[in-house]
C-alpha positions, 0 to 999 in steps of 0.5 A: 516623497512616495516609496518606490516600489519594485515591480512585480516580477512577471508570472512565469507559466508553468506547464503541468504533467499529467503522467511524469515519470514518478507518477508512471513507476510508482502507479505502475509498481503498486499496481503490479503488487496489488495483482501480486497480491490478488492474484498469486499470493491469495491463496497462499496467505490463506492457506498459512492463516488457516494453518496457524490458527487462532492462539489457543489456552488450554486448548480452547481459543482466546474468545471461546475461554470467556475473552470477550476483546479476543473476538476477531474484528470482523468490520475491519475484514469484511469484503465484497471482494469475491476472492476476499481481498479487503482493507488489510490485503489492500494497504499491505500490498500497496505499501509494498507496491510503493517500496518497490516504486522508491527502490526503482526511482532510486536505482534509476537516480544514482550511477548504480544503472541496476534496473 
């Protein structure tokens, strides 16, 4: 006798979204944040870089002493960005743009009502 087999469940259709409402908060939260960024905090990131300077040892700095691995790595900050956003800029604020995102769905998805 043949085994019997179960029939095939029917394919249920599933219908995509394009824009859900996770997809909307957190495109539009990184999106805010790398404005923020790019345009409000520029100046001041590099006002505070040039103010710190690069470490120093017995007045001379870490390259100029004869430390050939204390040279910036200029590949990794190089920009055609004409206010010099790069790679660096990009990743810190989009990250920060994706914590403000899963902050906002999480207050949206508890009974805090906070945004």
């Amino acid at each position: 006798p043949a085994a019997r087999r179960a029939a095939a469940p029917a394919a249920r259709r599933v219908a995509p979204k394009a824009f859900s409402d996770v997809n909307l908060v957190m495109s539009s939260s990184t999106a805010f944040m790398l404005a923020l960024g790019r345009f409000a905090f520029k100046d001041f990131k590099d006002a505070s870089l040039a103010n710190a300077g690069l470490p120093t040892q017995n007045g001379e700095t870490h390259a100029e002493a004869g430390d050939a691995r204390a040279a910036e790595a200029t590949f990794i900050t190089a920009t055609n960005d004409p206010a010099g956003f790069n790679i660096i800029d990009v990743l810190a604020w989009g990250s920060l743009g994706h914590v403000l995102g899963i902050a906002t769905l999480a207050t949206q998805s508890n009974t805090y009502g906070i945004f």
